[in-house]
N, CA, C and O atoms as a GROMACS GRO file, in nm:
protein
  316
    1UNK      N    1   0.082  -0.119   0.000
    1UNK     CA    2   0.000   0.000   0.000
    1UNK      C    3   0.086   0.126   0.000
    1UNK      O    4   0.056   0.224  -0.068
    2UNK      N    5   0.202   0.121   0.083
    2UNK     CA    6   0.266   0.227   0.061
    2UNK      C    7   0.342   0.289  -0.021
    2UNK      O    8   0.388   0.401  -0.042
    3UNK      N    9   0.343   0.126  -0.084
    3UNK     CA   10   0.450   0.200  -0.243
    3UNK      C   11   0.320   0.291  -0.377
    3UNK      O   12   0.331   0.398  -0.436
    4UNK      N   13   0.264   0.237  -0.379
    4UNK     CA   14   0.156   0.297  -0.423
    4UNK      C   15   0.110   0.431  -0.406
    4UNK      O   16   0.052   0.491  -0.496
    5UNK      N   17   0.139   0.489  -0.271
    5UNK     CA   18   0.112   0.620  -0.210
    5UNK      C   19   0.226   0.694  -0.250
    5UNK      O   20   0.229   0.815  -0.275
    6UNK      N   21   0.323   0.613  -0.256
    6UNK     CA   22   0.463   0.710  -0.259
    6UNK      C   23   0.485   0.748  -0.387
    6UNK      O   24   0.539   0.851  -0.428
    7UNK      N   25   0.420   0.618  -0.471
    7UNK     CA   26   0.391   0.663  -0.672
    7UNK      C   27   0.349   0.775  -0.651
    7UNK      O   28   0.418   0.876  -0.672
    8UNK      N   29   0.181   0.780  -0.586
    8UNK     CA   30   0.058   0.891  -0.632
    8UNK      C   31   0.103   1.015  -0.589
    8UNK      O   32   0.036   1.116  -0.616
    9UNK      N   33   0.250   1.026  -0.502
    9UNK     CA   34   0.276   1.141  -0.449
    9UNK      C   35   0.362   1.210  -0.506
    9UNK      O   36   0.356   1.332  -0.506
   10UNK      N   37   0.505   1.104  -0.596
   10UNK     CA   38   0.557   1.165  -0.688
   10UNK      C   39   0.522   1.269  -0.829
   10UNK      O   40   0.567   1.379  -0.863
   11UNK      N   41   0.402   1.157  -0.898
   11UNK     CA   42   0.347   1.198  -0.978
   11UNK      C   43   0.283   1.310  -0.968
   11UNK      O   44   0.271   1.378  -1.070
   12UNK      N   45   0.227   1.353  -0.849
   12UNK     CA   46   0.128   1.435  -0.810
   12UNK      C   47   0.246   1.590  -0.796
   12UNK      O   48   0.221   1.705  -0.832
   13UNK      N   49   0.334   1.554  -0.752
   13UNK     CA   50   0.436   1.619  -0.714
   13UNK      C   51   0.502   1.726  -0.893
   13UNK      O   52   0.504   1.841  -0.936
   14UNK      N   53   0.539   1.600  -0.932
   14UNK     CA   54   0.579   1.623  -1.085
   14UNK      C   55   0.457   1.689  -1.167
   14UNK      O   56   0.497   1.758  -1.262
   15UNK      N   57   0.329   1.683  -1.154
   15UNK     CA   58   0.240   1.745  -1.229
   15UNK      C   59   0.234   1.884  -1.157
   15UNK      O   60   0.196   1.978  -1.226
   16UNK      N   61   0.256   1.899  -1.073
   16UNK     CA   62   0.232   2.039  -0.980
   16UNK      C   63   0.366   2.109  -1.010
   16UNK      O   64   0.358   2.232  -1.008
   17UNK      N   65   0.491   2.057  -1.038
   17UNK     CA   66   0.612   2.131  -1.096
   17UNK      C   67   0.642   2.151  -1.220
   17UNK      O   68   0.744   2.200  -1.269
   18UNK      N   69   0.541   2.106  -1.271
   18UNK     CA   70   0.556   2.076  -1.448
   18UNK      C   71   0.441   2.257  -1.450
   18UNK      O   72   0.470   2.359  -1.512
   19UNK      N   73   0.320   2.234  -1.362
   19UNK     CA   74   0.212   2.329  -1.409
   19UNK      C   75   0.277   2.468  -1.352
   19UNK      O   76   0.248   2.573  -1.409
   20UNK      N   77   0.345   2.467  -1.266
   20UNK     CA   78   0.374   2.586  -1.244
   20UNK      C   79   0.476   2.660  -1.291
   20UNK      O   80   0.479   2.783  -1.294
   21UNK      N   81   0.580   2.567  -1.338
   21UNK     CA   82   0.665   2.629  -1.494
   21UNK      C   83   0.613   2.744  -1.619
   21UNK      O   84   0.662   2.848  -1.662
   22UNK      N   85   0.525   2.689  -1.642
   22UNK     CA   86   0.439   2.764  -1.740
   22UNK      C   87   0.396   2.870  -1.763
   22UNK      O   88   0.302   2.916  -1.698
   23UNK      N   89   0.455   2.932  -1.860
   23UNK     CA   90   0.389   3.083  -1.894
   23UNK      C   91   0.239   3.107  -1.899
   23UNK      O   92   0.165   3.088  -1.995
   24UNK      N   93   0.212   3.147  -1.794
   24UNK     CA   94   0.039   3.166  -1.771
   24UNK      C   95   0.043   3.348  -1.851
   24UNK      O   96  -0.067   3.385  -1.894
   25UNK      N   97   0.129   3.421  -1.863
   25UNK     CA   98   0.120   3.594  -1.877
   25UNK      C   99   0.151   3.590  -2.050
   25UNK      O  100   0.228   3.514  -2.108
   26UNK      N  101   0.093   3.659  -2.088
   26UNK     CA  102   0.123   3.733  -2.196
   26UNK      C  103   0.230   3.815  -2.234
   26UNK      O  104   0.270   3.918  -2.179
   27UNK      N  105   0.281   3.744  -2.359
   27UNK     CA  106   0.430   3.834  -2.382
   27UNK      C  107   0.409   3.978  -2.370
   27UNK      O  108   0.306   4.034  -2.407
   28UNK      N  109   0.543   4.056  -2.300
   28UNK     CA  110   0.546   4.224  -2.327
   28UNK      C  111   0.578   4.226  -2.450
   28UNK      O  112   0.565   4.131  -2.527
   29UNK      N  113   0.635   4.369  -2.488
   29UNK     CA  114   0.660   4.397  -2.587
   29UNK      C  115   0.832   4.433  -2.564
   29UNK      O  116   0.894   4.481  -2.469
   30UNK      N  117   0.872   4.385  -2.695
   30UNK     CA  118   0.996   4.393  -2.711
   30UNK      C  119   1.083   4.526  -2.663
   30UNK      O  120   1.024   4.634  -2.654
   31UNK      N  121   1.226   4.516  -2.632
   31UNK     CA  122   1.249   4.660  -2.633
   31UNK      C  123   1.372   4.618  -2.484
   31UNK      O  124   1.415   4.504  -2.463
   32UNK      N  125   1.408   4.747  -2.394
   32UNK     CA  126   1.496   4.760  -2.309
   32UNK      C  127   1.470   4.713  -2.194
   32UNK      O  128   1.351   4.736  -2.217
   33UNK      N  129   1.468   4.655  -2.061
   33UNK     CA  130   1.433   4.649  -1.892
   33UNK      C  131   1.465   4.794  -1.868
   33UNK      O  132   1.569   4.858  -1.886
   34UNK      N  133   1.312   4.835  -1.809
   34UNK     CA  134   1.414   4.983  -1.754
   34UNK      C  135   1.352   4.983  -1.611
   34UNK      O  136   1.371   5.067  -1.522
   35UNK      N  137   1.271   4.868  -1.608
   35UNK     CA  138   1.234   4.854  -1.430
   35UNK      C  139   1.208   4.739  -1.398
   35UNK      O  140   1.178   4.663  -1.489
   36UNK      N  141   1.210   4.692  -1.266
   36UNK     CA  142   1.176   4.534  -1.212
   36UNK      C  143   1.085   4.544  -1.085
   36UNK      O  144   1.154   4.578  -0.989
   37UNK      N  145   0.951   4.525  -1.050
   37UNK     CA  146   0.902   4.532  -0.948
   37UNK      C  147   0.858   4.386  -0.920
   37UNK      O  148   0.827   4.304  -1.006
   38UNK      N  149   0.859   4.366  -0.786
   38UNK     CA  150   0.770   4.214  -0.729
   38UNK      C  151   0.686   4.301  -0.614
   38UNK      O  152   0.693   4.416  -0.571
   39UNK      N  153   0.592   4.173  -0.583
   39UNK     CA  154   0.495   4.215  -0.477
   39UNK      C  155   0.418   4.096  -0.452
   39UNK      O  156   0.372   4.010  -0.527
   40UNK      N  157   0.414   4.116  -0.307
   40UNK     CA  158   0.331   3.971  -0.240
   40UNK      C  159   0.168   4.026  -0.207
   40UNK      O  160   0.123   4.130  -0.158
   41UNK      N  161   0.106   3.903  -0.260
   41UNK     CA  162  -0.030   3.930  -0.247
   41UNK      C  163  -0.103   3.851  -0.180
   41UNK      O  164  -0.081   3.748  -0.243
   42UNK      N  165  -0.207   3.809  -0.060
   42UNK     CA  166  -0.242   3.730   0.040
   42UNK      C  167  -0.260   3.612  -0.034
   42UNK      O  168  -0.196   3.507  -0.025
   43UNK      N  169  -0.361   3.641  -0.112
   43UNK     CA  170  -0.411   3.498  -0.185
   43UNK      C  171  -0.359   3.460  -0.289
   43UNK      O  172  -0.382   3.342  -0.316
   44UNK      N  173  -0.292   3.521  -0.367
   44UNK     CA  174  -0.226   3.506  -0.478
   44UNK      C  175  -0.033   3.461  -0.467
   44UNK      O  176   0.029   3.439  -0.571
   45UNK      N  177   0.019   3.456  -0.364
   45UNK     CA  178   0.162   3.483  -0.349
   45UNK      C  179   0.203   3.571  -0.444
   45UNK      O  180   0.125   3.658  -0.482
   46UNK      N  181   0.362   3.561  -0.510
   46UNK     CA  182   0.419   3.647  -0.551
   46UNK      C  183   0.354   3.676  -0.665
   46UNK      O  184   0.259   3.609  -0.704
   47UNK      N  185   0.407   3.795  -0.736
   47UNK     CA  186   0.373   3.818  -0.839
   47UNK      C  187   0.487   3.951  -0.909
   47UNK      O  188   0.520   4.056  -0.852
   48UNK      N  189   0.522   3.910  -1.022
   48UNK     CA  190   0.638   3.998  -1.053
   48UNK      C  191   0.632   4.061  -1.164
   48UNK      O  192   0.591   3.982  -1.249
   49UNK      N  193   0.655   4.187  -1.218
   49UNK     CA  194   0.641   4.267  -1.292
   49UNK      C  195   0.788   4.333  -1.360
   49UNK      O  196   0.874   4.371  -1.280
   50UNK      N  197   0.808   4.342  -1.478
   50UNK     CA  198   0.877   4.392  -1.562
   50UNK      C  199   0.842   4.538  -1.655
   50UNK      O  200   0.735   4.524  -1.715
   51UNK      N  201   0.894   4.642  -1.673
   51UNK     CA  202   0.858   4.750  -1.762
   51UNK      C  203   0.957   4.778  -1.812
   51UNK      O  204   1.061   4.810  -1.756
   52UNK      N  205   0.923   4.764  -1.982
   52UNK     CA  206   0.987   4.744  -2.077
   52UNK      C  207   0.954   4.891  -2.164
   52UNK      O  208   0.838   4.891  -2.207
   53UNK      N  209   1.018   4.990  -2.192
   53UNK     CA  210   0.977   5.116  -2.233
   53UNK      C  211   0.862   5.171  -2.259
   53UNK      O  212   0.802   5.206  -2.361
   54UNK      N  213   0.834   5.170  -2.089
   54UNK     CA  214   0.680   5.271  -2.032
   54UNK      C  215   0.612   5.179  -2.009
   54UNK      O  216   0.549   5.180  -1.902
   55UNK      N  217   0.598   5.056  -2.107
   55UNK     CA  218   0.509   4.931  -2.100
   55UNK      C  219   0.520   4.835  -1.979
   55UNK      O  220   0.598   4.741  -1.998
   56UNK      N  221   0.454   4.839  -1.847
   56UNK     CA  222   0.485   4.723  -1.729
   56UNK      C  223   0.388   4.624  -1.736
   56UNK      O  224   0.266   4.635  -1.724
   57UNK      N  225   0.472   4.504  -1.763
   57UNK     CA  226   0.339   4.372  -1.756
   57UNK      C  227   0.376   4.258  -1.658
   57UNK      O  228   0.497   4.250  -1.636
   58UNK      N  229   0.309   4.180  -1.605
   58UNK     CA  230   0.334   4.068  -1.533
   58UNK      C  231   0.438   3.929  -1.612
   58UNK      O  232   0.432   3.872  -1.720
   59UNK      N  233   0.490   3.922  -1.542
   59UNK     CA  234   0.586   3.773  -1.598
   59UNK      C  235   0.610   3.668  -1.509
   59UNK      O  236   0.614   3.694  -1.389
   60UNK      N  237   0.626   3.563  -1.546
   60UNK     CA  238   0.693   3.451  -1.462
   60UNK      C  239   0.787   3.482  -1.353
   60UNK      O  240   0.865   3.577  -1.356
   61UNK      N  241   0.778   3.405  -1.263
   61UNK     CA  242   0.932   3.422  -1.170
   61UNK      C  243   1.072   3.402  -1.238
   61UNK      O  244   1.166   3.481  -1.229
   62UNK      N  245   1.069   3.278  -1.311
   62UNK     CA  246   1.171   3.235  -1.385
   62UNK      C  247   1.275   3.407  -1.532
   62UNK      O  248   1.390   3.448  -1.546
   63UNK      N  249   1.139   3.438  -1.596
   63UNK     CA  250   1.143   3.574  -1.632
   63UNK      C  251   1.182   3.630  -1.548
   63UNK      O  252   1.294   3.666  -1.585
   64UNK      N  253   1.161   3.674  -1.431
   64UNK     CA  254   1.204   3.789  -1.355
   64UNK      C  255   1.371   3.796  -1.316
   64UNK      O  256   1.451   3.890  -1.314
   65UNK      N  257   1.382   3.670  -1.289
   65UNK     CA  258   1.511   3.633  -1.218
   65UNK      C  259   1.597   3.638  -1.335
   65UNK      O  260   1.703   3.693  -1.305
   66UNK      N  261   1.593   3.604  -1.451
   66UNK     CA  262   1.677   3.662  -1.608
   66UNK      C  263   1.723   3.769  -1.639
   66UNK      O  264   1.841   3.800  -1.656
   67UNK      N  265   1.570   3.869  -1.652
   67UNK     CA  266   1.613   3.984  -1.660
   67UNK      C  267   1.630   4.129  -1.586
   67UNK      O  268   1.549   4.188  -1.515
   68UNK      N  269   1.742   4.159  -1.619
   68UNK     CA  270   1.775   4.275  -1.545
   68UNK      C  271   1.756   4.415  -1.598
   68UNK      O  272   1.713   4.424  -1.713
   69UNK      N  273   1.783   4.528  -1.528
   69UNK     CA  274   1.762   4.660  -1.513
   69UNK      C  275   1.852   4.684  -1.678
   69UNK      O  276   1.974   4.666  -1.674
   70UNK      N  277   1.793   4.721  -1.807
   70UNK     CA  278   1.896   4.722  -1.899
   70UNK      C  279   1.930   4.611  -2.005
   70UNK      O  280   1.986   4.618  -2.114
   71UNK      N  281   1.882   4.520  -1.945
   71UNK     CA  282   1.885   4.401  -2.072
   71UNK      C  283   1.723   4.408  -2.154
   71UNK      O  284   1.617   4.466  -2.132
   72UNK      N  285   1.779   4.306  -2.266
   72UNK     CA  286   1.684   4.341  -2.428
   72UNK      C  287   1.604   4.230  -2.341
   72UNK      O  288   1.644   4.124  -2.291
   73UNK      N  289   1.455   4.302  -2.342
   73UNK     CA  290   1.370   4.156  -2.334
   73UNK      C  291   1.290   4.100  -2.496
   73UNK      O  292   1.317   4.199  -2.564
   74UNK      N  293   1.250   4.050  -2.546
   74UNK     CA  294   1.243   3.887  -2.428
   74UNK      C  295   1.368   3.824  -2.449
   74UNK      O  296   1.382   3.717  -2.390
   75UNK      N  297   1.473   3.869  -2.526
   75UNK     CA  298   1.587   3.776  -2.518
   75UNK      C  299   1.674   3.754  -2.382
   75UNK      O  300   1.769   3.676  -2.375
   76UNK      N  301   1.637   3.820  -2.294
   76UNK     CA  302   1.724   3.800  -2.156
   76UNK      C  303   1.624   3.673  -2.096
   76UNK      O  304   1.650   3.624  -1.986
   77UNK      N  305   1.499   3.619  -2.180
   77UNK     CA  306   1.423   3.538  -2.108
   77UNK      C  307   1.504   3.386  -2.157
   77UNK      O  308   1.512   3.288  -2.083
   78UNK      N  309   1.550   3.392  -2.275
   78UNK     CA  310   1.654   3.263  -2.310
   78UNK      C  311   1.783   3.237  -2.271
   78UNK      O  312   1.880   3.211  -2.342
   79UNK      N  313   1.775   3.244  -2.156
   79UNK     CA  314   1.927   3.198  -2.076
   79UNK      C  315   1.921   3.045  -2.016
   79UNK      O  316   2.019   2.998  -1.957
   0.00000   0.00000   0.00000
């Protein structure tokens, strides 16, 4: 019985790290980083923001942690 549990927990595990990988946001628009904001929200946890000349939109964590103050997005998102 327990090996069985310890399957349903991996798997369960691996589908929950697979879904949260995923670009849920809509690409910005091309162009410079000229700002980086994050912010914690009760029900939502993090949530991180990029503004790309004037334009600020939501992105991935993985996005956030790429690009910096000054780099070309979205190519600072392919590292």
């Amino acid at each position: 019985m327990s090996r069985y549990f310890l399957a349903a927990l991996v798997l369960a595990l691996l589908v929950t790290a697979t879904a949260c990988e995923k670009n849920t946001h809509p690409a910005g628009p091309s162009g410079t980083v000229t700002n980086r904001a994050s912010g914690y929200f009760k029900s939502g946890g993090w949530h991180f923001w990029l503004t790309v000349n004037g334009s600020k939109f939501r992105v991935t964590r993985t996005d956030y942690k790429s690009c910096f103050h000054g780099s070309r997005y979205p190519a600072c998102t392919n590292r």
